[in-house]
C-alpha positions in Angstrom: -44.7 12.3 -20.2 -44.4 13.1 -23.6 -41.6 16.1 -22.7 -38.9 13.3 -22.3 -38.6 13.6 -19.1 -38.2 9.9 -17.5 -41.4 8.8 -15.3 -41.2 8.1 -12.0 -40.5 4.2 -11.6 -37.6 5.3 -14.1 -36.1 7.2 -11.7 -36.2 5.4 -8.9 -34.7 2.3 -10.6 -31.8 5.0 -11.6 -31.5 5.7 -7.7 -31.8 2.2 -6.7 -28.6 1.4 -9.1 -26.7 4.5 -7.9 -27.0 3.3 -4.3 -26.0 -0.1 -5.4 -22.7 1.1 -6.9 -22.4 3.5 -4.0 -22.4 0.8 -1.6 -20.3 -1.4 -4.1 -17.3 1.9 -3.9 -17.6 2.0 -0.1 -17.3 -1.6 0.2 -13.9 -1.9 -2.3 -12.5 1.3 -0.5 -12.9 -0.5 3.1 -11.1 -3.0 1.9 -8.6 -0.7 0.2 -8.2 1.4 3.6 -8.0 -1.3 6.2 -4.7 -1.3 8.0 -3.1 -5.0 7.0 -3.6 -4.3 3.4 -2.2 -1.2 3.5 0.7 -2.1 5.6 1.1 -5.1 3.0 0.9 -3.1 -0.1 4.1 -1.0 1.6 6.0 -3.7 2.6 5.3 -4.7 -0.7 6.7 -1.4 -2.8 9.7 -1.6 -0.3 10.7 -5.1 -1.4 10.1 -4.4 -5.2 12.2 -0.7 -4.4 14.4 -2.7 -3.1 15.1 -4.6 -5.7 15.1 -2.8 -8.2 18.1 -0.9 -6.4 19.9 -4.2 -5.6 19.4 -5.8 -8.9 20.3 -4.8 -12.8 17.4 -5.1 -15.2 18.6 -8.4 -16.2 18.5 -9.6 -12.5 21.9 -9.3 -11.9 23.0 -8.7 -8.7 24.8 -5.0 -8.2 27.7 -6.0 -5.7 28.4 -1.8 -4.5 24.9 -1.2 -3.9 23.9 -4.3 -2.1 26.8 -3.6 0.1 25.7 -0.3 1.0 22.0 -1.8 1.8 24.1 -4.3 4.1 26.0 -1.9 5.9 22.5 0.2 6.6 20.9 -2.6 8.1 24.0 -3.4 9.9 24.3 0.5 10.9 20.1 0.2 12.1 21.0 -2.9 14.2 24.0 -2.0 15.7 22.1 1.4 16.5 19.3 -0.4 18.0 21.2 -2.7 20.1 23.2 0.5 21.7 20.1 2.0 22.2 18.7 -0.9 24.0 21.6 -1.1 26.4 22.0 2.3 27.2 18.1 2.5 28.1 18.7 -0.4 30.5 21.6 1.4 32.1 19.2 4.1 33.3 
């Protein structure tokens, strides 16, 4: 093969390593794609969103926006809890 094109074991060790890596990508993006990790890497950007809107970049705490995240949540539960009753009414 004096052309420079590779011989025929050459090529098939090139497939045989492209079908290793292949199955080495599927593999990671499994992982990547299963639903716990990708509920965890949420929950995980919440919490760091969330503090990065609660807290200065000295870690401060900042006392008008953690109030309004307070009176959210208490907004959701109080929501929630109405909800509940009035579907137990029916």
């Amino acid at each position: 093969m004096s052309n420079g094109t590779p011989s025929q074991s050459a090529l098939e060790n090139d497939i045989s390593a492209l079908r290793d890596r292949l199955a080495q990508t599927i593999d990671e993006l499994t992982v990547r794609a299963a639903p716990q990790n990708v509920v965890n890497r949420q929950k995980e950007q919440a919490k760091a969103s969330f503090y990065s809107a609660t807290h200065t970049d000295t870690g401060e705490v900042r006392t008008d926006r953690a109030a309004i995240a307070a009176a959210v949540v208490i907004g959701l539960v109080a929501l929630k809890v109405i909800s509940k009753r009035r579907s137990r009414r029916w």
